[in-house]
C-alpha positions as CSV (number, residue, x, y, z in Angstrom):
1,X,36.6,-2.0,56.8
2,X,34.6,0.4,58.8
3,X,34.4,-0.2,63.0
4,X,31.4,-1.8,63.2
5,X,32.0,-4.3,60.7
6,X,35.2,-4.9,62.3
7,X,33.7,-6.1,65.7
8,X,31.3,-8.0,64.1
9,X,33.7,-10.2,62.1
10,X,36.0,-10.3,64.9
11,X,33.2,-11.8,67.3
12,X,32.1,-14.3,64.6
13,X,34.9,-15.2,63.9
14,X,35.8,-16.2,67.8
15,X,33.1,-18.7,66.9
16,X,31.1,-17.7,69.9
17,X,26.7,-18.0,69.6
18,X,25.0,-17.1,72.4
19,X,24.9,-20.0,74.0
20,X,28.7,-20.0,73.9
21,X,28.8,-22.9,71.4
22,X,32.1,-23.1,69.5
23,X,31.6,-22.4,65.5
24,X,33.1,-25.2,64.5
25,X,31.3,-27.0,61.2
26,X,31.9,-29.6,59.0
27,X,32.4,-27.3,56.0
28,X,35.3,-24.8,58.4
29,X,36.8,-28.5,59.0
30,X,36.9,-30.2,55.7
31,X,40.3,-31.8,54.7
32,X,42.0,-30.1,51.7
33,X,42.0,-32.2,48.7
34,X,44.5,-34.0,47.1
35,X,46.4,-34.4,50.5
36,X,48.1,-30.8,50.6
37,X,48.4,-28.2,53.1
38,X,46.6,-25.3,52.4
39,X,48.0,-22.9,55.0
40,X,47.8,-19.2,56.2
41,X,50.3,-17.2,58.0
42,X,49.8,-14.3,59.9
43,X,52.7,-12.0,59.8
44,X,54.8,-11.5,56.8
45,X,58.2,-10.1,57.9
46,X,61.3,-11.1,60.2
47,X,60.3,-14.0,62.2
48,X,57.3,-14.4,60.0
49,X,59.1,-14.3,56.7
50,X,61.4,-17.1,58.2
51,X,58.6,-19.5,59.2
52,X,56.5,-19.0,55.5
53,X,59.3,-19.7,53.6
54,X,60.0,-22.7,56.0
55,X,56.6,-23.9,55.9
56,X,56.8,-23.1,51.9
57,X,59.6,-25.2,51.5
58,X,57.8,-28.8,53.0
59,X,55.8,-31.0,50.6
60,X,52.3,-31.4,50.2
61,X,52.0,-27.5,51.1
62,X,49.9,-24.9,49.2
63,X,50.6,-21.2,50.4
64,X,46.4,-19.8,50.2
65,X,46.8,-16.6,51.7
66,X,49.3,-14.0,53.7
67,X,48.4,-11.5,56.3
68,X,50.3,-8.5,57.5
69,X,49.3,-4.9,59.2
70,X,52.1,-4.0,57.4
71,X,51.3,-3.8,53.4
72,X,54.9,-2.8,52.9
73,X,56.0,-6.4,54.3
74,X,54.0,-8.2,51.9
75,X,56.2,-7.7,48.8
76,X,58.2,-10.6,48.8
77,X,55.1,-12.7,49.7
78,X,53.4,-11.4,46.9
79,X,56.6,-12.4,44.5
80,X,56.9,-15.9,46.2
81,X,53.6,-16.7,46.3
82,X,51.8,-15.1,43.7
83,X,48.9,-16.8,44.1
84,X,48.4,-16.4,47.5
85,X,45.5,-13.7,48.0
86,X,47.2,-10.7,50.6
87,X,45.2,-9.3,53.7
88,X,45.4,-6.6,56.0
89,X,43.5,-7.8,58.7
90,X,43.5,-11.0,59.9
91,X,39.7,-11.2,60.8
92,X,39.1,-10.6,57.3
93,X,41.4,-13.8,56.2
94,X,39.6,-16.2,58.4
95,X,36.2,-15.1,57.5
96,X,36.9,-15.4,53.9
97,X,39.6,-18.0,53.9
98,X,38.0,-20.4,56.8
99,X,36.9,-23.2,54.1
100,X,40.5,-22.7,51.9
101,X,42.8,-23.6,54.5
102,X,43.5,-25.9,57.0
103,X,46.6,-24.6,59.1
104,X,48.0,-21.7,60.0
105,X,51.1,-19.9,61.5
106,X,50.7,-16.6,63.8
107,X,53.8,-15.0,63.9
108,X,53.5,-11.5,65.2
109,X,54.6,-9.1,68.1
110,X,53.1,-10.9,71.1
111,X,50.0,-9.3,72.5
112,X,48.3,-11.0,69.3
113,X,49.4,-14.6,70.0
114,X,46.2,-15.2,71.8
115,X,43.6,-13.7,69.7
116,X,44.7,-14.6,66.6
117,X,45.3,-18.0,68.0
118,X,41.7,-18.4,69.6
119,X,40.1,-17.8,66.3
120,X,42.3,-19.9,64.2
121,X,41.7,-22.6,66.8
122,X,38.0,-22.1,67.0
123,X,37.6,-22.7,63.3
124,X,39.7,-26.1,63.4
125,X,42.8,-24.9,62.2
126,X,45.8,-26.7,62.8
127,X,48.0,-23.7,64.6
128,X,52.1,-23.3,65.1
129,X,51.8,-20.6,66.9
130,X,55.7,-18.3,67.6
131,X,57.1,-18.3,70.5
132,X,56.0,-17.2,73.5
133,X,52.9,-18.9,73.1
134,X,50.9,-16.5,74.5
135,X,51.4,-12.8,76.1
136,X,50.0,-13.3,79.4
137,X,49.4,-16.4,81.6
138,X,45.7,-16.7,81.3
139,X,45.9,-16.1,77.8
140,X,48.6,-19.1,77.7
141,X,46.4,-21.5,79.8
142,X,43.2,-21.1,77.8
143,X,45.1,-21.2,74.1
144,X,46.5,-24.7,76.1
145,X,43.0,-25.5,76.8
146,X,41.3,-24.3,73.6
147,X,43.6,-26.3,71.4
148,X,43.8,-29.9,73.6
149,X,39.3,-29.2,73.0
150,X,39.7,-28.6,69.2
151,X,41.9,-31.7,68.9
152,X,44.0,-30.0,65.9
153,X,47.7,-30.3,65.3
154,X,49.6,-27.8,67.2
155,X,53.2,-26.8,67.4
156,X,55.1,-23.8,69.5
157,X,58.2,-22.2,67.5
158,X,60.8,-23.3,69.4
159,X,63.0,-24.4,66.4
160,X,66.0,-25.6,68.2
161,X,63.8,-27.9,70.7
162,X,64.4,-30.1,67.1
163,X,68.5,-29.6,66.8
164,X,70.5,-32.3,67.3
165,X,72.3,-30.1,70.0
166,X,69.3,-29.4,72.2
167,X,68.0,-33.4,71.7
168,X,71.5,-34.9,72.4
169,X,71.4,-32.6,75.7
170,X,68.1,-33.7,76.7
171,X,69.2,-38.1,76.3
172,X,72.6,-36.9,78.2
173,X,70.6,-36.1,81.3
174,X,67.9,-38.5,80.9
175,X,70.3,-41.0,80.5
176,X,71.6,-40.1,84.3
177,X,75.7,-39.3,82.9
178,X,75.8,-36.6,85.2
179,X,73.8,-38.3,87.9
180,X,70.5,-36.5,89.4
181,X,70.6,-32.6,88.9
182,X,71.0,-30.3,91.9
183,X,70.5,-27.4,90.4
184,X,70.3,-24.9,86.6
185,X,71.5,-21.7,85.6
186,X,70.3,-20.2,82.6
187,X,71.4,-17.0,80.8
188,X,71.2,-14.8,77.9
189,X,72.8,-11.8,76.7
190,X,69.6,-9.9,75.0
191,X,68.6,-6.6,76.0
192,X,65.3,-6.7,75.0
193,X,64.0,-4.2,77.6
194,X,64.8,0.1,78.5
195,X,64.9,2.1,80.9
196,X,64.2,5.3,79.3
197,X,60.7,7.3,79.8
198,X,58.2,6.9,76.8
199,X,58.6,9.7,74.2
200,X,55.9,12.3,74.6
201,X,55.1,12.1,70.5
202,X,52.8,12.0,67.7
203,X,54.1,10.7,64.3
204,X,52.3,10.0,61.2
205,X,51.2,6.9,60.6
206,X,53.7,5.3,57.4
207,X,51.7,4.5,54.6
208,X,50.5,1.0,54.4
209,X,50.2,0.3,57.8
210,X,47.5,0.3,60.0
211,X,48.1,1.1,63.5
212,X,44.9,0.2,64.8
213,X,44.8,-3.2,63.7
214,X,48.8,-3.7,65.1
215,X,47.2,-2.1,68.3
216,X,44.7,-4.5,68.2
217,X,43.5,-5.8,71.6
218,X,45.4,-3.0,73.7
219,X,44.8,0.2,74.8
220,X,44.9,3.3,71.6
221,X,47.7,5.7,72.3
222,X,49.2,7.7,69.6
223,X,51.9,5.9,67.0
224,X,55.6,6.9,67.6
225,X,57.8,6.7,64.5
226,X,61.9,5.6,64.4
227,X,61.3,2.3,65.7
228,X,59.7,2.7,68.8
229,X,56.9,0.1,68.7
230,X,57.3,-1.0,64.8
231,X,58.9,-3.3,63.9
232,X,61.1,-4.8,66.3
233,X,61.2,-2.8,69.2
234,X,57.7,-3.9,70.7
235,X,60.0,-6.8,72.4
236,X,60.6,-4.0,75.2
237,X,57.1,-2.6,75.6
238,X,55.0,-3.9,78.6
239,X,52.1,-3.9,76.9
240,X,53.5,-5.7,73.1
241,X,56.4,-7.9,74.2
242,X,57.5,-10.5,76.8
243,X,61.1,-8.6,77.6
244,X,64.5,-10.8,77.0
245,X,63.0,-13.6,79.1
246,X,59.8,-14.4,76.9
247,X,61.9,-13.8,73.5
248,X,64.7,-16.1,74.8
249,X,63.1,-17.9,77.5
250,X,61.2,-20.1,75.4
251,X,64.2,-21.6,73.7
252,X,67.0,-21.6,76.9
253,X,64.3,-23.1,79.6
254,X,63.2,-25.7,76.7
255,X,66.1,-28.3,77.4
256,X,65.6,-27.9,81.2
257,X,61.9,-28.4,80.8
258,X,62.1,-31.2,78.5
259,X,65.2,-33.0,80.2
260,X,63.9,-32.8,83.3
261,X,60.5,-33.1,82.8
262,X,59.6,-29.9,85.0
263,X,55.7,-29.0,85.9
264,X,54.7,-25.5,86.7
265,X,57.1,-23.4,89.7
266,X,56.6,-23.7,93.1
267,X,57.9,-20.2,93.7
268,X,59.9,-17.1,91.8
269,X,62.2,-14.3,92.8
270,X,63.5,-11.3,90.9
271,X,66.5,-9.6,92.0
272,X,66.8,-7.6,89.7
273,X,65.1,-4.0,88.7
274,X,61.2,-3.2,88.3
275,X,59.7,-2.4,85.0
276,X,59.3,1.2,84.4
277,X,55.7,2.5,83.4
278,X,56.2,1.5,79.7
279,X,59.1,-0.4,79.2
280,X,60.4,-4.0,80.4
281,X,63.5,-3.7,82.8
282,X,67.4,-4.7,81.6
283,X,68.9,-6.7,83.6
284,X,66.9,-9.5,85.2
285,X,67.9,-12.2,87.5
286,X,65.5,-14.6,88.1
287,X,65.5,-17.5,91.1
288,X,63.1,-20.3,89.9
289,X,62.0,-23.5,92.8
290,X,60.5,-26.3,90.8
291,X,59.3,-29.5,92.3
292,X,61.4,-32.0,92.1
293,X,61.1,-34.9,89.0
294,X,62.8,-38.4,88.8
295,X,65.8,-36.8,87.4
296,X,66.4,-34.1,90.0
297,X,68.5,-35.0,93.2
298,X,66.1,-33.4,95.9
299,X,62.5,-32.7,96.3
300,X,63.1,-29.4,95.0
301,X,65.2,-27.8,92.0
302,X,66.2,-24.3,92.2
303,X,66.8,-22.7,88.9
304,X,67.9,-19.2,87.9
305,X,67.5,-17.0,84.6
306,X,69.8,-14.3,83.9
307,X,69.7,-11.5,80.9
308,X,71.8,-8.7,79.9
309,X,74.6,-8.2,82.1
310,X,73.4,-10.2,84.5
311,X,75.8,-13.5,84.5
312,X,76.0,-16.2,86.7
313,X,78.7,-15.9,89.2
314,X,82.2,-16.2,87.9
315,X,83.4,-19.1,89.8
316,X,81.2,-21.7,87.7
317,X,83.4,-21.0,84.6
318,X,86.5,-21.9,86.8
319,X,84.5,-24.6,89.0
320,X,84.1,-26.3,85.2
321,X,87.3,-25.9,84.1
322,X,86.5,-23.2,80.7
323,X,87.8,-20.0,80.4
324,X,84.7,-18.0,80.0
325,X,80.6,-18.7,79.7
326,X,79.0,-18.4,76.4
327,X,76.8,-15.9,75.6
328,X,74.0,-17.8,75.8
329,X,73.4,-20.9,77.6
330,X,72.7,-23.3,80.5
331,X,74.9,-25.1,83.0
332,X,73.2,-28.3,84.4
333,X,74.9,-29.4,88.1
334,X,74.6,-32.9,88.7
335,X,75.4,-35.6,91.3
336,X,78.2,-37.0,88.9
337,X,79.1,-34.1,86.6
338,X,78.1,-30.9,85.2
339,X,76.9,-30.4,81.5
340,X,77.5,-27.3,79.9
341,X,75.3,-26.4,76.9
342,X,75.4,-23.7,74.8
343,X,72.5,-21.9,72.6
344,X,72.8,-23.5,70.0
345,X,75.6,-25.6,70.7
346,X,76.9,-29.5,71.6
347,X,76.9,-30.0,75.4
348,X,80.0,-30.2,76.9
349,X,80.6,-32.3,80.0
350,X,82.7,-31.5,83.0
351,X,85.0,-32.8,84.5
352,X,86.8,-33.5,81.4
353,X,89.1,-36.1,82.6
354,X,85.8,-37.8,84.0
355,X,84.4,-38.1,80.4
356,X,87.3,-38.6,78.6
357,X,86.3,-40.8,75.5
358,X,82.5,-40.4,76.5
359,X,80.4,-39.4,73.2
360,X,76.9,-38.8,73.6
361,X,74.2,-40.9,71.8
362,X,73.1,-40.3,68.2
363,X,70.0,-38.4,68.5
364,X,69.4,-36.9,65.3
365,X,67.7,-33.7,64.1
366,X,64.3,-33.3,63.1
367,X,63.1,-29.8,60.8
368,X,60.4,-28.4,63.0
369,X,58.3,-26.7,60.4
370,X,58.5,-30.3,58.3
371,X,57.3,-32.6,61.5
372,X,54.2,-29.6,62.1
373,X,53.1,-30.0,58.3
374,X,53.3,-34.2,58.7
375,X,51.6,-34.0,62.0
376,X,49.0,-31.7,60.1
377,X,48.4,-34.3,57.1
378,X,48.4,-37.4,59.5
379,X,52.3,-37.9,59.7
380,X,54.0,-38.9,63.0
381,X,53.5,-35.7,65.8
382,X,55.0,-32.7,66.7
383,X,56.9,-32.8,69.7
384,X,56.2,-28.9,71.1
385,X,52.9,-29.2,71.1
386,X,50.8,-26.8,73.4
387,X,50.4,-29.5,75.6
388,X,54.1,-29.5,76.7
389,X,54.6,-25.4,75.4
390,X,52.1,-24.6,77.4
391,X,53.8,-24.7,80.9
392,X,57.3,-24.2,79.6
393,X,55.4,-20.6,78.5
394,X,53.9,-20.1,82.0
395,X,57.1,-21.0,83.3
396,X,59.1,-18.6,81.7
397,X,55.9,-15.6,82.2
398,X,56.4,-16.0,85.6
399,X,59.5,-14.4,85.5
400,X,58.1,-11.4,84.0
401,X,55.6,-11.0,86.9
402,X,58.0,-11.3,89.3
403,X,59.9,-8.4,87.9
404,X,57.4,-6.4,89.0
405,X,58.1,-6.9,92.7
406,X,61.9,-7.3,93.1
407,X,63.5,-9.1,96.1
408,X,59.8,-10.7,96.9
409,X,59.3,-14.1,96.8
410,X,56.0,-15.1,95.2
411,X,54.5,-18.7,95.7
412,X,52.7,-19.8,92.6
413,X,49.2,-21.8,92.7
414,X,49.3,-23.2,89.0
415,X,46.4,-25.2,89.2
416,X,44.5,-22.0,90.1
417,X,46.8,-19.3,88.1
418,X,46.9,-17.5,91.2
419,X,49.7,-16.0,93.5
420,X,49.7,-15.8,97.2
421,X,50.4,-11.9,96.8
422,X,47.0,-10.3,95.8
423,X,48.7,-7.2,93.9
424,X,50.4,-9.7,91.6
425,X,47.2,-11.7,90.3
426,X,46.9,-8.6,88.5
427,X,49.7,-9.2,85.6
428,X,47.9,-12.8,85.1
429,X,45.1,-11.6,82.6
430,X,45.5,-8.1,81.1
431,X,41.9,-6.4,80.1
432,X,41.3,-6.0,76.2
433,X,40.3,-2.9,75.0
434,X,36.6,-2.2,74.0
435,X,35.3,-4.1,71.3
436,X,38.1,-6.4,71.2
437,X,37.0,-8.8,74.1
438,X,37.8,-12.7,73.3
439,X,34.9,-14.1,74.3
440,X,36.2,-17.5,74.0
441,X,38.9,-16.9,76.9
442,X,36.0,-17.1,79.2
């Protein structure tokens, strides 16, 4: 696909006319026959891989067609699915797969949520878009806006917001056992971020893959082999990934967010070290001020995020009575209690003697990928839909801004996506590179 082709398609198939009319026809929306799912997935391997065999596995689903940069990820698609036609670039899919399919997931590094996303979204597709939803706030309000507009199904891949564990947390607090919440720590022991200086390199290009389209809407630079960017490492690039925060974020601020029912931050505060040039930093800590909700004990809730070997202090293991933290988690401070709950594991409540005998209600467990593809054929609703993943994403992106300008406390206007310290509007909306401009992101 030569470059001028390539813009083209991309800009049609944003959906944008010159008046800025969306392309949205009857024909794009059509319902698939017989009552099956014909579905799309963008991304082929790890995370990818996980949610196409997922999404394979439901009823009334018919795998059309499987994209991936990477050729070489494609080969257990193409034995799976052997019917499923195989494409390179994305753009290419939705132009000629727009009246075969109906949803799709986009599971790939971040920077290409929100493209990827728009389109899909602009031709009616029902969307369960990975987690973070988005790689940069503005991107993550206008996917939010795009997709309440298009009135399609939508789901954010926060898999455990569906466990029992994380659902039996959320009734415990609702349910007031602990009493009103003073306060939440949240931590997780990933390192997705580094400290080290970007290699001054050139590597070929493996075979297969097409570094242009992974670059997609950022800036060129040359490709830099053993790992660097492709395929996992991207997580610690500023300009690919969301650091340890956006990859774990989305799933340990979930059961605050939902419990709690928490709106956008009033403030943030990193304490811990900038981002170099290139790379996300290790190491965050992260002080959150929400407003307060009816299940919070003041007008205010302070929360704070932790990664690496950043922990929260030692005396809340022995204030709770356990010997040692998990390695990933959240510790909710109530009135009446504390509860204690593990990714991914049952809630504990402290003081033990208190709740001696206490078991928490029957929840149950829904299968995330299974409640998208009902939602999708007319079946009950998902229950991380943009409109709730949304804010929890913006939430959690914050923190990544404020990283940027350690022991400074930043006030947060959400309603206009702005900051009261000029030099940080800046990491709201990144620019796209020539020819890649969404038009739809206004």
């Amino acid at each position: 696909m030569n470059n001028h082709y390539s813009r083209r398609l991309f800009l049609k198939t944003l959906g944008i006319a010159a008046a800025g009319a969306p392309f949205i026809t009857r024909g794009l929306m059509a319902q698939s026959p017989n009552s099956v799912l014909r579905h799309a997935s963008f991304g082929a391997g790890g995370m990818a891989w996980a949610d196409l065999t997922q999404i394979a596995n439901c009823k009334n689903v018919e795998i059309v067609a499987v994209c991936d940069v990477d050729l070489c990820h494609t080969s257990e698609a193409r034995a799976k699915f052997p019917k499923a036609r195989i494409y390179q670039d994305w753009r290419e899919l939705l132009d000629k797969e727009a009246k075969n399919i109906d949803s799709v997931n986009v599971s790939v590094p971040d920077h290409m949520h929100a493209p990827i996303g728009v389109a899909a979204l602009q031709l009616g597709k029902h969307l369960y878009g990975q987690k973070p939803l988005a790689h940069d706030l503005y991107e993550v309000r206008r996917l939010t806006e795009i997709a309440k507009k298009s009135k399609v199904v939508t789901q954010m891949g926060i898999q455990v917001h569906s466990s029992s564990q994380y659902r039996k947390a959320v009734r415990v607090i609702q349910d007031g056992v602990i009493g009103k919440v003073k306060e939440v720590h949240i931590w997780s022991n990933k390192t997705w971020g580094d400290t080290s200086v970007k290699p001054d390199q050139t590597d070929p290009v493996p075979a297969d893959f097409d570094w242009n389209l992974w670059l997609g809407v950022c800036a060129a630079r040359p490709f830099i082999g053993g790992e660097y960017y492709h395929p996992g490492n991207w997580r610690k690039r500023l300009d690919f990934g969301t650091g340890t925060f956006g990859d774990m974020g989305c799933h340990l601020y979930d059961p605050v967010f939902n419990a709690l029912k928490l709106t956008a931050p009033i403030s943030v505060r990193s304490e811990g070290s900038a981002p170099n040039q290139w790379n996300w930093a290790l190491d965050s800590k992260i002080h959150y001020v929400f407003s307060g909700t009816e299940f919070t004990a003041e007008k205010t809730l302070p929360v704070t995020w932790y990664d690496g070997e950043q922990k929260p202090p030692a005396e809340i293991a022995a204030q709770i009575g356990v010997k040692r933290l998990p390695e990933q988690g959240s510790v909710f401070f109530g009135t009446a209690g504390v509860m204690l709950l593990p990714h991914v594991g049952r809630p504990q409540l402290f003081p033990a003697e208190t709740f001696h005998g206490y078991t928490p209600p029957d929840t149950g467990e829904a299968n995330h990928w299974q409640q998208f593809i009902e939602a999708c054929l007319g079946k009950g609703k998902t229950s991380a839909n943009f409109a709730y993943a949304g804010p929890l994403t913006e939430a959690v992106l914050l923190g990544g801004v404020a990283s940027h300008f350690p022991q400074t406390t930043l006030q947060w206007n959400a309603r206009k996506l702005k900051f009261d310290l000029a030099e940080a509007n800046r990491f709201v909306r990144r620019e796209y590179r020539k020819g890649w401009s969404v038009r739809e992101l206004g």
